[in-house]
C-alpha positions as CSV (number, residue, x, y, z in Angstrom):
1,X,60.0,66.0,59.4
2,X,58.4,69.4,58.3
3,X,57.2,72.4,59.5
4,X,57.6,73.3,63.5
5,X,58.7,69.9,64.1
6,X,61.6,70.4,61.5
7,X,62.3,74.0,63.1
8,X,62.3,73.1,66.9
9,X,65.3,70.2,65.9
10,X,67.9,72.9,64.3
11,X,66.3,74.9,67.4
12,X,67.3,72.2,69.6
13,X,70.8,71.9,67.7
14,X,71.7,75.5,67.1
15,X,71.0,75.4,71.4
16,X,73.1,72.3,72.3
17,X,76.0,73.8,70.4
18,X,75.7,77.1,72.6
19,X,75.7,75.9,76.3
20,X,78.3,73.5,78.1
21,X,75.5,71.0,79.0
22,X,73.8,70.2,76.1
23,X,72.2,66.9,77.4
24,X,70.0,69.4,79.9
25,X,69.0,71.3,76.3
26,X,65.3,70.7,76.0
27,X,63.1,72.5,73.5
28,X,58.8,72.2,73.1
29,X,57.1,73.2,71.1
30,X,53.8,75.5,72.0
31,X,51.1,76.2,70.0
32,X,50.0,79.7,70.3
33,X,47.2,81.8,69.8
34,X,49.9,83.8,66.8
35,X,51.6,80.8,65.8
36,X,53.9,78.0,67.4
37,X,56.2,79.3,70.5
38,X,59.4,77.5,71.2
39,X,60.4,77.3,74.5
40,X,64.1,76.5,75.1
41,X,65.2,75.1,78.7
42,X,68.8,75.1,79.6
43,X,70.8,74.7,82.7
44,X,70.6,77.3,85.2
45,X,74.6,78.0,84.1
46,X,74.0,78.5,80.5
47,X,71.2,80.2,80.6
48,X,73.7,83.3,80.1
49,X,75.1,81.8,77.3
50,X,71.9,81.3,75.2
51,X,71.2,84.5,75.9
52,X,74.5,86.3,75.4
53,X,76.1,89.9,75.6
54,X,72.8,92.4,75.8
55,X,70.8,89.6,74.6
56,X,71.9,89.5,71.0
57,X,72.3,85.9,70.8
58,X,69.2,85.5,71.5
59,X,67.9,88.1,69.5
60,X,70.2,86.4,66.8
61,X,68.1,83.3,67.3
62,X,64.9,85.4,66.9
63,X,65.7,86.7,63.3
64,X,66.6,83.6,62.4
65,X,63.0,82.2,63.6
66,X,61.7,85.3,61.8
67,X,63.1,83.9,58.6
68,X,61.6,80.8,58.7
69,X,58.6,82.4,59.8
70,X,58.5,84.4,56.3
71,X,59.5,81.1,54.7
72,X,56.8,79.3,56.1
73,X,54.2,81.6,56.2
74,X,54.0,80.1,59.8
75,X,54.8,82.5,63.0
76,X,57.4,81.0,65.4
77,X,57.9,82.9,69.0
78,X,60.5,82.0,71.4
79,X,61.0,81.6,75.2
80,X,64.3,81.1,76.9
81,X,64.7,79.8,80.6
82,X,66.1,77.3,82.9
């Protein structure tokens, strides 16, 4: 596994541990006119909790992409919703 594949799992992993549900925790990967977007679905309850206090966990989860996205020399966006 490399590349976006290998980034949507610790996507998908870094999510589960998050929300209450993690079973509902689904993740796909887009591709996108500027790269790969990863959309995260989540259970209409957690949704909060991906997102967090003024949106810094998921802001937290963007830098994190924009890491990887340096790394990789491969532009990752991201979508949250339920």
């Amino acid at each position: 596994m490399t590349g976006p594949e290998h980034i949507q799992s610790l996507v998908a992993r870094i999510a589960q541990s998050l929300v209450d549900d993690s079973q509902a925790v689904i993740v796909e990967a887009v591709k996108h006119d500027h790269g790969t977007l990863l959309r995260i679905t989540v259970a209409p309850g957690d949704i909060g909790k991906l997102i967090g206090r003024q949106g810094r966990t998921a802001n937290s989860l963007r830098i994190i992409l924009g890491g990887m996205s340096n790394k990789m020399k491969h532009t990752f966006l991201l979508d949250i919703g339920s």
